[in-house]
KOLKOL-396772 format. One record per atom (N, C-alpha, C): residue in three letters; atom name; x negated, y negated, z; residue number from 0. Coordinates in steps of 0.1 Angstrom, whole numbers, plus 2048, in hexadecimal, padded with zeros to 3 digits. Example, Ala and Ser with C-alpha at 12.3 -4.5 7.8 and 13.67 -1.06 7.14 Angstrom:
! residues 2
vexdren:logu:east:north:up:selum
ALA:N:77C:839:84E:0 .
ALA:CA:785:82D:84E:0 .
ALA:C:77C:821:84E:0 .
SER:N:780:816:847:1 .
SER:CA:777:80B:847:1 .
SER:C:77F:800:84F:1 .
END
This chain:
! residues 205
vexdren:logu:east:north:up:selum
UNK:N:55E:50F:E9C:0 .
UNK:CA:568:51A:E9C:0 .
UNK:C:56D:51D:E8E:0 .
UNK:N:568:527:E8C:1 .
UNK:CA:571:52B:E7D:1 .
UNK:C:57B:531:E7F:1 .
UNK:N:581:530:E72:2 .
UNK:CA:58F:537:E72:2 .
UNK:C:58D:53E:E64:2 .
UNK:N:598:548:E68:3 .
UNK:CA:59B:552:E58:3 .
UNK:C:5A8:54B:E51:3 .
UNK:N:5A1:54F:E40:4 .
UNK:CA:5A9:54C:E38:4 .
UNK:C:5BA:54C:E38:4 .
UNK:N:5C2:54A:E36:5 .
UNK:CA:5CD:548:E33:5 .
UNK:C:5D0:555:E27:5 .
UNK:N:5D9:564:E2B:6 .
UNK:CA:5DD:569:E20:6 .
UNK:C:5E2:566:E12:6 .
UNK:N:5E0:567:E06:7 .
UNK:CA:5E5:55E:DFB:7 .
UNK:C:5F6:564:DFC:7 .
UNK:N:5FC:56B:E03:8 .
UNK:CA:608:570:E01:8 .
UNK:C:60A:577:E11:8 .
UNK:N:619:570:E16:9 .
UNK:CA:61C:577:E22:9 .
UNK:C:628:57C:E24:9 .
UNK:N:62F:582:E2B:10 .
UNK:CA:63E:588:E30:10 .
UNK:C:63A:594:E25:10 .
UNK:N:646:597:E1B:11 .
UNK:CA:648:5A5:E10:11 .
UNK:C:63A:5A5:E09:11 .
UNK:N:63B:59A:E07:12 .
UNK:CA:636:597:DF8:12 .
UNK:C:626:59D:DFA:12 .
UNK:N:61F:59A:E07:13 .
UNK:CA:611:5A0:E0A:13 .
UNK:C:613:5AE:E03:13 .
UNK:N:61E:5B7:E03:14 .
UNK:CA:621:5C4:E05:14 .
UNK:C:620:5CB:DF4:14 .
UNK:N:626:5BE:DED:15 .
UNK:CA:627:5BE:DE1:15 .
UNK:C:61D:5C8:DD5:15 .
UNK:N:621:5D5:DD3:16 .
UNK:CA:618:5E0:DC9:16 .
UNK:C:61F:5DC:DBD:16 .
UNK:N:616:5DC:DB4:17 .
UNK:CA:61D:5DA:DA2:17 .
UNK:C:61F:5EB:DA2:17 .
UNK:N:62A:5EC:D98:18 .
UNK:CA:62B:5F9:D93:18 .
UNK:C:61E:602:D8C:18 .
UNK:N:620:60F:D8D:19 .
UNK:CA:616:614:D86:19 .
UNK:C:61D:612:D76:19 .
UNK:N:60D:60A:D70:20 .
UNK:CA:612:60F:D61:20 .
UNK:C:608:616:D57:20 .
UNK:N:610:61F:D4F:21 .
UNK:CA:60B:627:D45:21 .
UNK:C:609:61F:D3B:21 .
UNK:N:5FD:623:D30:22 .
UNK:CA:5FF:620:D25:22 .
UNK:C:5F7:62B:D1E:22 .
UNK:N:5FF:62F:D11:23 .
UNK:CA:5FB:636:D0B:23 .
UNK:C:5F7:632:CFA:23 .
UNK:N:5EB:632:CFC:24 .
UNK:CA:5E2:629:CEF:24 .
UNK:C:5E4:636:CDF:24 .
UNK:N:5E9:62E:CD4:25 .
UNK:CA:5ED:635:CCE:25 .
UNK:C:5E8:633:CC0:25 .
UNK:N:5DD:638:CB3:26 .
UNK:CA:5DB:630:CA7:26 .
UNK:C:5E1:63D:C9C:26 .
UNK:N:5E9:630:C95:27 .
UNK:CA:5F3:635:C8C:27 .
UNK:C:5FF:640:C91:27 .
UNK:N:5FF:63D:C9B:28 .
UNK:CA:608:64E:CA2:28 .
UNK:C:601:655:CA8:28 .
UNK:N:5F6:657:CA5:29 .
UNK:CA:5EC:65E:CAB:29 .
UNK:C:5E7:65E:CBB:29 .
UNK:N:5EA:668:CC6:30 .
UNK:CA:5E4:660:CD2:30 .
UNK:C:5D7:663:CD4:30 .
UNK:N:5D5:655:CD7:31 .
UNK:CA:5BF:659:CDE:31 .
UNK:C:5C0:658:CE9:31 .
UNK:N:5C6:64E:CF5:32 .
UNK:CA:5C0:64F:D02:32 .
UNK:C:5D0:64D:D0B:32 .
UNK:N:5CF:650:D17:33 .
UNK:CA:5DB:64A:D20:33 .
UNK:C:5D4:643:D2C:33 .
UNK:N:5D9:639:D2D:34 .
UNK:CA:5D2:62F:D3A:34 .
UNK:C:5D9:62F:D45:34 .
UNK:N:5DB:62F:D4F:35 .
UNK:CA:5E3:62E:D5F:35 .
UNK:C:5DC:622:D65:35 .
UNK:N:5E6:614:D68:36 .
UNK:CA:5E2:60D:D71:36 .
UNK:C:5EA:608:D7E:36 .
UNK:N:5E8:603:D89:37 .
UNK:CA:5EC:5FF:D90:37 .
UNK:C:5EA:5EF:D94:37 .
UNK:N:5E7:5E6:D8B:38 .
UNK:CA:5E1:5D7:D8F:38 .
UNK:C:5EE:5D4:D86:38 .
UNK:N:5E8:5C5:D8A:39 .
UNK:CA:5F4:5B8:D88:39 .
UNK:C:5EF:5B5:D76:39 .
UNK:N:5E5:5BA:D73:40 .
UNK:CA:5E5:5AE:D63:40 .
UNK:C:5DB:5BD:D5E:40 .
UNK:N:5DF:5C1:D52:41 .
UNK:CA:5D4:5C9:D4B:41 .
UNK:C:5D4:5C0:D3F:41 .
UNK:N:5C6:5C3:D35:42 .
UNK:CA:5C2:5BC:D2F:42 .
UNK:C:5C1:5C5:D24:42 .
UNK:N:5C0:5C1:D15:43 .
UNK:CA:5C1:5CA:D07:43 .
UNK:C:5B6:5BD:CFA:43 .
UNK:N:5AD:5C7:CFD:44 .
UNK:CA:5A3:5BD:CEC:44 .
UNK:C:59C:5C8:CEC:44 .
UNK:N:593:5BE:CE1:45 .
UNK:CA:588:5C7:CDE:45 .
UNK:C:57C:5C1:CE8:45 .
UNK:N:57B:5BB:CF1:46 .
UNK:CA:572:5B7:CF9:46 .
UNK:C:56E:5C4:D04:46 .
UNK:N:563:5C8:D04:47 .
UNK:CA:560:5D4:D11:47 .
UNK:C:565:5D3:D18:47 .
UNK:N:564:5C9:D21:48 .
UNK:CA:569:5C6:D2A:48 .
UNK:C:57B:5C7:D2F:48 .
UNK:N:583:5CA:D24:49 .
UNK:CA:590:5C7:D25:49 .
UNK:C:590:5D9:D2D:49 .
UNK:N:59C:5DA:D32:50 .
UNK:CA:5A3:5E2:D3A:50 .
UNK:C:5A7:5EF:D2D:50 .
UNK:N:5AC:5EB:D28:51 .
UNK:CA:5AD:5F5:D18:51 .
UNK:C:5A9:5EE:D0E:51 .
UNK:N:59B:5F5:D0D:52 .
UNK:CA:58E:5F1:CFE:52 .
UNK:C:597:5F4:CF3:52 .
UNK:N:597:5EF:CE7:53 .
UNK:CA:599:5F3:CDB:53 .
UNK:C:58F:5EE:CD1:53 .
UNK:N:584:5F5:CCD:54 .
UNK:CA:57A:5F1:CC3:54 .
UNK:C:57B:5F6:CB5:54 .
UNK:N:583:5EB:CB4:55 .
UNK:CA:58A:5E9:CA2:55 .
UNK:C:586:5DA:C9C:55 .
UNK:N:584:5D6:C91:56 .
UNK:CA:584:5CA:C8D:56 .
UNK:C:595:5C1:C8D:56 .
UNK:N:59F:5C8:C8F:57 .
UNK:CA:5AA:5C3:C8D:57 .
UNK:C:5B3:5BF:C9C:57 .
UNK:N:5AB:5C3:CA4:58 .
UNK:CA:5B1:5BF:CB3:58 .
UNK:C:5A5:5B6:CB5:58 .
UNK:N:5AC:5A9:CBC:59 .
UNK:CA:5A5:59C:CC4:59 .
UNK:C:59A:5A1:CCF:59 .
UNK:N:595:597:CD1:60 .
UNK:CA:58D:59D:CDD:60 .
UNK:C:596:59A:CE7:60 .
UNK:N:59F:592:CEA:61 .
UNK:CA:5A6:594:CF6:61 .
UNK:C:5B8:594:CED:61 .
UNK:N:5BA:59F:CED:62 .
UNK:CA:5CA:5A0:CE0:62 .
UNK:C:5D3:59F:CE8:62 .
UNK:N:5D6:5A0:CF5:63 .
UNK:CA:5E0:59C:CFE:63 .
UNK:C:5DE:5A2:D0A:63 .
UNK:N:5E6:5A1:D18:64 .
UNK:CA:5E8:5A8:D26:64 .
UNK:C:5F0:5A8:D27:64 .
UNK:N:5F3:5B1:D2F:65 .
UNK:CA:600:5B6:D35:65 .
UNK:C:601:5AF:D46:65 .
UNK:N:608:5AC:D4B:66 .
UNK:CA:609:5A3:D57:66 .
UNK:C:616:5A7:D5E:66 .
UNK:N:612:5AB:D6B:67 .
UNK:CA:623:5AD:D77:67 .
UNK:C:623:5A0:D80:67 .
UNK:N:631:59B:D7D:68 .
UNK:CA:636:591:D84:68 .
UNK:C:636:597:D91:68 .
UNK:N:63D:58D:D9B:69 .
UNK:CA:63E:58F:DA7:69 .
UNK:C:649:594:DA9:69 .
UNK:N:654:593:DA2:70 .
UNK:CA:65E:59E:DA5:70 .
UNK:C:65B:5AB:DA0:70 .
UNK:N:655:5B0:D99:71 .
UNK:CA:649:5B8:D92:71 .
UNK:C:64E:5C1:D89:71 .
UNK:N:651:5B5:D80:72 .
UNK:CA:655:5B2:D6E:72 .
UNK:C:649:5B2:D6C:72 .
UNK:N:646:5BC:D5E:73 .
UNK:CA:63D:5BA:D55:73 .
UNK:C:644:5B5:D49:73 .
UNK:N:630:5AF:D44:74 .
UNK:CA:636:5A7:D36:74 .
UNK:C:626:5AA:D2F:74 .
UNK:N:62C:5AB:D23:75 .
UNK:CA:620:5AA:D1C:75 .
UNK:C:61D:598:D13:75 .
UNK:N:612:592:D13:76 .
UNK:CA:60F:58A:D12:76 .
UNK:C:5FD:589:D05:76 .
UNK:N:60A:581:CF8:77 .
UNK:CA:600:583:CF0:77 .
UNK:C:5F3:578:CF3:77 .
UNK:N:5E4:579:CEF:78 .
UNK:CA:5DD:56F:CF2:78 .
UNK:C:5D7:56B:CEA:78 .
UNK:N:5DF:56C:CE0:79 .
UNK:CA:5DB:55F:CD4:79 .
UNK:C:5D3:568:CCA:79 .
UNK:N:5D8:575:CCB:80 .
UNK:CA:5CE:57C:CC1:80 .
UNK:C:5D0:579:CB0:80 .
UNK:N:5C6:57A:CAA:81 .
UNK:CA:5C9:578:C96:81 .
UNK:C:5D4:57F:C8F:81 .
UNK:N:5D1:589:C95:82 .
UNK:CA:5E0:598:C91:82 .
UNK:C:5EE:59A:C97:82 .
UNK:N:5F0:593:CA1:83 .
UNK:CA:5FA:58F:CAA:83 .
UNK:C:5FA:59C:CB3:83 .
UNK:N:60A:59A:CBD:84 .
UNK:CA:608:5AB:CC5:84 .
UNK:C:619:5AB:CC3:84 .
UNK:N:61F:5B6:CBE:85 .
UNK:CA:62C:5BC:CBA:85 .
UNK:C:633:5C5:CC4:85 .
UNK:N:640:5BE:CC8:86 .
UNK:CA:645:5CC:CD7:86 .
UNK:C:64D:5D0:CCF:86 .
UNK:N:64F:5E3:CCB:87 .
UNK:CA:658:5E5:CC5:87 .
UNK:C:65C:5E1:CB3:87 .
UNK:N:652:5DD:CAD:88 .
UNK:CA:64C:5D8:CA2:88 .
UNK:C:651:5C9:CA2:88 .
UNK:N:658:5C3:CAB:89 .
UNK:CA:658:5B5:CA8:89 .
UNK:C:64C:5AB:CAE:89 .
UNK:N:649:5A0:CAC:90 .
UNK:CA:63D:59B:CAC:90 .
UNK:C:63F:593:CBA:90 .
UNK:N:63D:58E:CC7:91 .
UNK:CA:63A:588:CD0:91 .
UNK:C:631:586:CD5:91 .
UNK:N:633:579:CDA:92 .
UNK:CA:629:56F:CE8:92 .
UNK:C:628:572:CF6:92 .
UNK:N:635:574:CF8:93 .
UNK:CA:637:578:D08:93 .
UNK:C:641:57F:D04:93 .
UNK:N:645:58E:D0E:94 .
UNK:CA:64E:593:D0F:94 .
UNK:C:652:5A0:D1A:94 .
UNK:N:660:5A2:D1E:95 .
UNK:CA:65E:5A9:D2C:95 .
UNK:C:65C:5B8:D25:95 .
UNK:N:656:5C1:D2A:96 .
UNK:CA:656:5CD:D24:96 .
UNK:C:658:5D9:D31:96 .
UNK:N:65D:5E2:D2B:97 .
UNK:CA:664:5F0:D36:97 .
UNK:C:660:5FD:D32:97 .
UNK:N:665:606:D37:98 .
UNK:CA:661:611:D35:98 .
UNK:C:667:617:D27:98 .
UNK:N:65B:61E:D1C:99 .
UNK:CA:666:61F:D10:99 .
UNK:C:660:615:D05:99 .
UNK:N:659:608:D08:100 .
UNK:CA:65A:601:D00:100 .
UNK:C:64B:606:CF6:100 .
UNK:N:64A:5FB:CEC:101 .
UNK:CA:63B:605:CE5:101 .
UNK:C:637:5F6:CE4:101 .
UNK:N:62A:5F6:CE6:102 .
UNK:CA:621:5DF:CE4:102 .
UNK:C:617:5E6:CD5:102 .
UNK:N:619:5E2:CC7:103 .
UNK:CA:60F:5E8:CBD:103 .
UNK:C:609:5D9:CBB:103 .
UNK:N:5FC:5DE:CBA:104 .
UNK:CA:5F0:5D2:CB9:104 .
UNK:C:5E5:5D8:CAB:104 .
UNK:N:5E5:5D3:CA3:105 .
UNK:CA:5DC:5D8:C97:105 .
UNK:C:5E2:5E4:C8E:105 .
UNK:N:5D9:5ED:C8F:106 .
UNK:CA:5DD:5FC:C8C:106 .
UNK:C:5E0:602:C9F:106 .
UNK:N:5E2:5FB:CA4:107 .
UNK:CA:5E2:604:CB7:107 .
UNK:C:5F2:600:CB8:107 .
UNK:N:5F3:60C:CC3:108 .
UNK:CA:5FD:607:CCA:108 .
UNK:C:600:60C:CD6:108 .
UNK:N:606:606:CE1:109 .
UNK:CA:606:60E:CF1:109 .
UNK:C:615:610:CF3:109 .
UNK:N:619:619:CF6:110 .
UNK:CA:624:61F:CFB:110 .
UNK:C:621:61E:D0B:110 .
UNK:N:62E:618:D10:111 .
UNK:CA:62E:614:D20:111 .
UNK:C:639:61B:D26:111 .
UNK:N:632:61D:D32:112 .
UNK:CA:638:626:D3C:112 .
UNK:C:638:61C:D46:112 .
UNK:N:643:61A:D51:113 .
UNK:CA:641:612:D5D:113 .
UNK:C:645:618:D68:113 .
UNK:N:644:620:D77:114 .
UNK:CA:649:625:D81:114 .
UNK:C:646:618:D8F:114 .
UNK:N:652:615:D93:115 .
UNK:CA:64C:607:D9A:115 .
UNK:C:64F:612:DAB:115 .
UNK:N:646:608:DB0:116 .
UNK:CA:642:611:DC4:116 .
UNK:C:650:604:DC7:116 .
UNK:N:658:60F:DCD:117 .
UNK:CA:660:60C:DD9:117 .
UNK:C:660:610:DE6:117 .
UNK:N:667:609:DED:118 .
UNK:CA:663:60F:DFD:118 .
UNK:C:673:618:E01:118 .
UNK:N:673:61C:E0C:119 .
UNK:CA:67C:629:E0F:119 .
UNK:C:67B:62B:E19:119 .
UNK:N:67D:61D:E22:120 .
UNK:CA:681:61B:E2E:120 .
UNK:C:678:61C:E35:120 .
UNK:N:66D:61D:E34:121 .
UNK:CA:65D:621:E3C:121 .
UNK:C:656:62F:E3A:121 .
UNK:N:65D:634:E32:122 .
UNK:CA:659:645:E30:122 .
UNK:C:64E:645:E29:122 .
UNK:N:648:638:E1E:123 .
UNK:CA:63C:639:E17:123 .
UNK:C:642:632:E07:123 .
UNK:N:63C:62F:DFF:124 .
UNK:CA:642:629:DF4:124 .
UNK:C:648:639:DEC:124 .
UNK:N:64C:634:DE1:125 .
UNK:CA:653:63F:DD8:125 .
UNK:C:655:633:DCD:125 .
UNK:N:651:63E:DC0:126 .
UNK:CA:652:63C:DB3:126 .
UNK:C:661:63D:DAE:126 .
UNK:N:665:631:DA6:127 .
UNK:CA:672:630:D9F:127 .
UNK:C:670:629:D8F:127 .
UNK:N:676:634:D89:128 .
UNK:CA:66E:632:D75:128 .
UNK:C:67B:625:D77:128 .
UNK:N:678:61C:D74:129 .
UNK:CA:67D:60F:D6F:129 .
UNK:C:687:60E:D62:129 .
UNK:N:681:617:D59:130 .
UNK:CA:68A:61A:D4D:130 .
UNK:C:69B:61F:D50:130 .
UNK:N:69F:625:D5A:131 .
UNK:CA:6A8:627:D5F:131 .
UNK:C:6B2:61C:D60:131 .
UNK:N:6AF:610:D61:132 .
UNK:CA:6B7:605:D69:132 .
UNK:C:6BD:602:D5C:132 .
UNK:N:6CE:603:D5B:133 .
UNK:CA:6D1:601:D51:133 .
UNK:C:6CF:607:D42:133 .
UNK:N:6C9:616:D41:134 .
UNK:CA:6CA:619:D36:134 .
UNK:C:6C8:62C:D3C:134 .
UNK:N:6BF:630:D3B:135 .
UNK:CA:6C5:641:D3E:135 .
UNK:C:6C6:642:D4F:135 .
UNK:N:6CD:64F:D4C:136 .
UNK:CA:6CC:64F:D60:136 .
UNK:C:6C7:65F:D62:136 .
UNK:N:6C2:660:D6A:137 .
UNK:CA:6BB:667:D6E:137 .
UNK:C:6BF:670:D7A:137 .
UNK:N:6BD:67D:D76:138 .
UNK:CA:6C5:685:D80:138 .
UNK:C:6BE:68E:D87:138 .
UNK:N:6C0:692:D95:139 .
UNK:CA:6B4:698:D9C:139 .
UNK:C:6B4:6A8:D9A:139 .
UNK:N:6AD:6AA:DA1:140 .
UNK:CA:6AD:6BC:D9B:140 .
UNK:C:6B6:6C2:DA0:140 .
UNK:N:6BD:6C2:DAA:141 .
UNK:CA:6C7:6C5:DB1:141 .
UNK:C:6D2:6C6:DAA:141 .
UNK:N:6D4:6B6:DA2:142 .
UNK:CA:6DF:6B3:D95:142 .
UNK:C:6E1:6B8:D89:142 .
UNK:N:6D3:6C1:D85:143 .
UNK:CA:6D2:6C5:D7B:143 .
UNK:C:6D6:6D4:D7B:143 .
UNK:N:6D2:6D9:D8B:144 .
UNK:CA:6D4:6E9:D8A:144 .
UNK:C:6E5:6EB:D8D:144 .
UNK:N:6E9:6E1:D92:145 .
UNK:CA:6FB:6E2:D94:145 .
UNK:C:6FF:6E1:D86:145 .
UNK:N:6F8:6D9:D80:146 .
UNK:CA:701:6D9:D70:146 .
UNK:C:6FE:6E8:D69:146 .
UNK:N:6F4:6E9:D6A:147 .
UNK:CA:6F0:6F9:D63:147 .
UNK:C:6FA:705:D6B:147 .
UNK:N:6FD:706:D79:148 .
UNK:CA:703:70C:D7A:148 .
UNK:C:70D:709:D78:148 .
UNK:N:715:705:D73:149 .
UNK:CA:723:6FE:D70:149 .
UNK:C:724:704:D62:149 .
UNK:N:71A:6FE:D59:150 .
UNK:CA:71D:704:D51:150 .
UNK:C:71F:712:D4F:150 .
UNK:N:715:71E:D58:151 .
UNK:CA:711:72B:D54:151 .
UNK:C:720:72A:D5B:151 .
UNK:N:728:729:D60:152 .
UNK:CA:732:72F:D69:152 .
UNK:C:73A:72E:D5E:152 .
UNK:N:742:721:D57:153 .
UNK:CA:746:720:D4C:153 .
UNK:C:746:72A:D3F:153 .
UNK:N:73A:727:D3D:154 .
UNK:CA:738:736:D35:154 .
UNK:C:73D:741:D32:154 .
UNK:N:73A:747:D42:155 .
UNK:CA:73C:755:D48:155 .
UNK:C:74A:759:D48:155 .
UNK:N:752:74A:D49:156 .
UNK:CA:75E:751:D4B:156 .
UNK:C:767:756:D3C:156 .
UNK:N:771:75D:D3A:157 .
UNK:CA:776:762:D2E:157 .
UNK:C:77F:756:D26:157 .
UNK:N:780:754:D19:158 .
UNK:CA:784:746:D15:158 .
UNK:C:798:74F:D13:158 .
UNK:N:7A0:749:D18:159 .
UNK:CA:7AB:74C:D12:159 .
UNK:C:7B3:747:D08:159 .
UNK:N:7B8:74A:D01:160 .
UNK:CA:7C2:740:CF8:160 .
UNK:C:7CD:73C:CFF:160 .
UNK:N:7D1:72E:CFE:161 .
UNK:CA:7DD:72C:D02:161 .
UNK:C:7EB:731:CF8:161 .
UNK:N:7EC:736:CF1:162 .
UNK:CA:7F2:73B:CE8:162 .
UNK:C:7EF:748:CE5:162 .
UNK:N:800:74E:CEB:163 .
UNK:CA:7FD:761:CED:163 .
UNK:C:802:764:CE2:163 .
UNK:N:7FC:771:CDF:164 .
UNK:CA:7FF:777:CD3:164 .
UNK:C:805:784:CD3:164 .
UNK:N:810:785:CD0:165 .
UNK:CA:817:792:CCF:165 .
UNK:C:810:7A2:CC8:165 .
UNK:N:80D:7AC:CCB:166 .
UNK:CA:80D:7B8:CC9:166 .
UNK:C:813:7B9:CBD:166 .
UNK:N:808:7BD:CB5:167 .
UNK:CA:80F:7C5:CA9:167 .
UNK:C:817:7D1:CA7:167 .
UNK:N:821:7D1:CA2:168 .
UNK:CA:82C:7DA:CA6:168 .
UNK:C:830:7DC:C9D:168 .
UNK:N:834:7E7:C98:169 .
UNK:CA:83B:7EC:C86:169 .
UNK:C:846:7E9:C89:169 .
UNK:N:850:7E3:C7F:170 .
UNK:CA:85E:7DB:C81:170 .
UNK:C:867:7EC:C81:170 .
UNK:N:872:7EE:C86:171 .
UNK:CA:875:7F9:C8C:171 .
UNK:C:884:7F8:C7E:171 .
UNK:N:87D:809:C76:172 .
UNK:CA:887:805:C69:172 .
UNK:C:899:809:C70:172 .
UNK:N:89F:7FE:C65:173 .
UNK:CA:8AC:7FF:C64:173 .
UNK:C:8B1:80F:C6E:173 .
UNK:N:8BE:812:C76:174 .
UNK:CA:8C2:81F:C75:174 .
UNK:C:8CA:821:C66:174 .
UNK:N:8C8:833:C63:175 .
UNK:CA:8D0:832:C5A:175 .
UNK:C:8DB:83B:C5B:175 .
UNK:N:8E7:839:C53:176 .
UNK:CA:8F2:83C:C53:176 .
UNK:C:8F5:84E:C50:176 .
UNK:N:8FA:84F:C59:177 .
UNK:CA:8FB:85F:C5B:177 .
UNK:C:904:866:C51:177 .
UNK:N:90F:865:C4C:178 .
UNK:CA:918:863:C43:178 .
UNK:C:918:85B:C35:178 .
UNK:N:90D:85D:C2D:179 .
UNK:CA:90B:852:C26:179 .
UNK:C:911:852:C1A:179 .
UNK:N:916:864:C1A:180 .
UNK:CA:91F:867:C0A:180 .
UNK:C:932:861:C13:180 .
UNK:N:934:85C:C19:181 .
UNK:CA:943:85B:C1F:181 .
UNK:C:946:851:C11:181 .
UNK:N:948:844:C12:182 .
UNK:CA:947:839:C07:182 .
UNK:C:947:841:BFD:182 .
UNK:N:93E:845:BF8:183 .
UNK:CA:943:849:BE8:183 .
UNK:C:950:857:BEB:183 .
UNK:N:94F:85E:BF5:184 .
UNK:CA:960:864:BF0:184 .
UNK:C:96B:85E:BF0:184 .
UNK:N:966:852:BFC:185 .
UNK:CA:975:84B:BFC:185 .
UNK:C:97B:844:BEB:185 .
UNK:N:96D:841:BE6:186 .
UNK:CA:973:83B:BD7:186 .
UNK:C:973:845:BCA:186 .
UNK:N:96E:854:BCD:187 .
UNK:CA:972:85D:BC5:187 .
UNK:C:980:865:BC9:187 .
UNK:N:984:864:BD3:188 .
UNK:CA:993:864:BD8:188 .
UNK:C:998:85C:BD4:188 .
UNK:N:999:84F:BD8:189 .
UNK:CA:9A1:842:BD2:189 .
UNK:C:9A4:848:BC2:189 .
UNK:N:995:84C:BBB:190 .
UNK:CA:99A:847:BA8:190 .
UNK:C:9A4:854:BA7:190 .
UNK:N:9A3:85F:BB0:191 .
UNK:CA:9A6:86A:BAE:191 .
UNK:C:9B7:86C:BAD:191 .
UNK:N:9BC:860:BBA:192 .
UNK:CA:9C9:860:BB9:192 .
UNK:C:9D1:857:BAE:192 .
UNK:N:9C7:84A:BAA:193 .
UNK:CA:9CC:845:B9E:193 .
UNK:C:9CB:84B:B94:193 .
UNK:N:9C2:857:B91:194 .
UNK:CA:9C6:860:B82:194 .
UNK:C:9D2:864:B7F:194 .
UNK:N:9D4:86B:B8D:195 .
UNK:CA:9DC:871:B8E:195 .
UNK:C:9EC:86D:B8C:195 .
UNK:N:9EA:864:B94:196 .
UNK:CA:9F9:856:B91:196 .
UNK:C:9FF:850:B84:196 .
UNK:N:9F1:852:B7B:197 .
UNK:CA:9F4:84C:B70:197 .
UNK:C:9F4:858:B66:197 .
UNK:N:9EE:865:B66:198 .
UNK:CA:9F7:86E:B62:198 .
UNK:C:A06:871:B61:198 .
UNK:N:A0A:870:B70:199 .
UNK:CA:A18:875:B72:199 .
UNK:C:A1E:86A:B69:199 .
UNK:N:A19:860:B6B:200 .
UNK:CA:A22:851:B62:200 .
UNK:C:A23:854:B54:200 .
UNK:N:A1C:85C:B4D:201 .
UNK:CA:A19:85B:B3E:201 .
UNK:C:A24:865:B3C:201 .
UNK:N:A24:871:B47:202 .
UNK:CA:A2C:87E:B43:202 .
UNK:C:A3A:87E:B47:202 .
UNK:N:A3E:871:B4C:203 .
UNK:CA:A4D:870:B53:203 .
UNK:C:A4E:85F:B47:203 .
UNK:N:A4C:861:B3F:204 .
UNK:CA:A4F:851:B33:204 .
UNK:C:A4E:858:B2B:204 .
END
């Protein structure tokens, strides 16, 4: 009686998809190719055989892989190449990498994209960019047309000053005095009766 193998993984974990990942192969800045994978380990040399070829004298024949853990963390993983492999221009052996990050090897370099399969209650998997978690957030289209309308409304409306400003108005001149020779008779009468007084004084002494 034979029996069948034993699954290498049971309960979730059988279920277990690595994220899709991008890489976009890059020399000097320059892009040449973009790769999409979906496996647990991609592979980077100059060997045919590797997963992303690079036929240069300055990349190893096996210059590092990229590998998803079981919680399904990627890492890039140097393998011992002459030239080393640099995430972000610093130089490592092992390291976790996310979406965002750049791995340069020789004159190359890959810019990584990660979207990991989640499930959604049975409805089918669904993609979630991993770069999100702790660093941008991401807003759905829904969120984006309420903000646009928000603003156009804003806009639209008229800006007021909180500070009113009075009407210019010509200052309304002085009234003037209807009578304006009175004053001087009163003091050409006044001198008129002191002449007079001091005449009679001069002609009665």
């Amino acid at each position: 009686m034979s029996t069948s193998p034993l699954p290498a993984f049971d309960g979730e974990e059988s279920q277990f998809r690595p994220a899709s990942l991008t890489l976009r192969l890059s020399l000097k800045g320059q892009p040449v190719q973009t790769f999409h994978f979906e496996q647990r380990e991609v592979t980077i040399g100059r060997d045919p055989n590797c997963d992303v070829y690079v036929d240069n004298p300055g990349v190893s024949r096996q210059h590092f892989h990229i590998e998803c853990s079981d919680s399904g963390e990627y890492r890039v993983v140097d393998g011992g190449s002459s030239n080393g492999t640099y995430l972000n221009e610093r130089p490592v052996r092992t390291a976790t990498i996310r979406t965002g990050d750049s791995i340069q090897f020789a004159k190359y370099s890959l810019d990584v994209a990660i979207e990991e399969m989640v499930g959604d209650g049975g409805r089918g998997p669904k993609a979630r960019d991993r770069s999100s978690e702790g660093a941008t957030v991401m807003l759905s289209p829904a969120e984006v047309r309420q903000i646009v309308n928000e603003s156009r409304q804003a806009a639209s409306q008229p800006r007021t000053s909180a500070v009113r400003r009075t009407p210019d108005v010509a200052p309304t001149p002085a009234p003037m005095v209807a009578n304006s020779w009175l004053p001087w008779a009163v003091v050409g009468l006044a001198a008129a009766i002191a002449i007079s007084a001091a005449i009679v004084w001069v002609m009665t002494h």
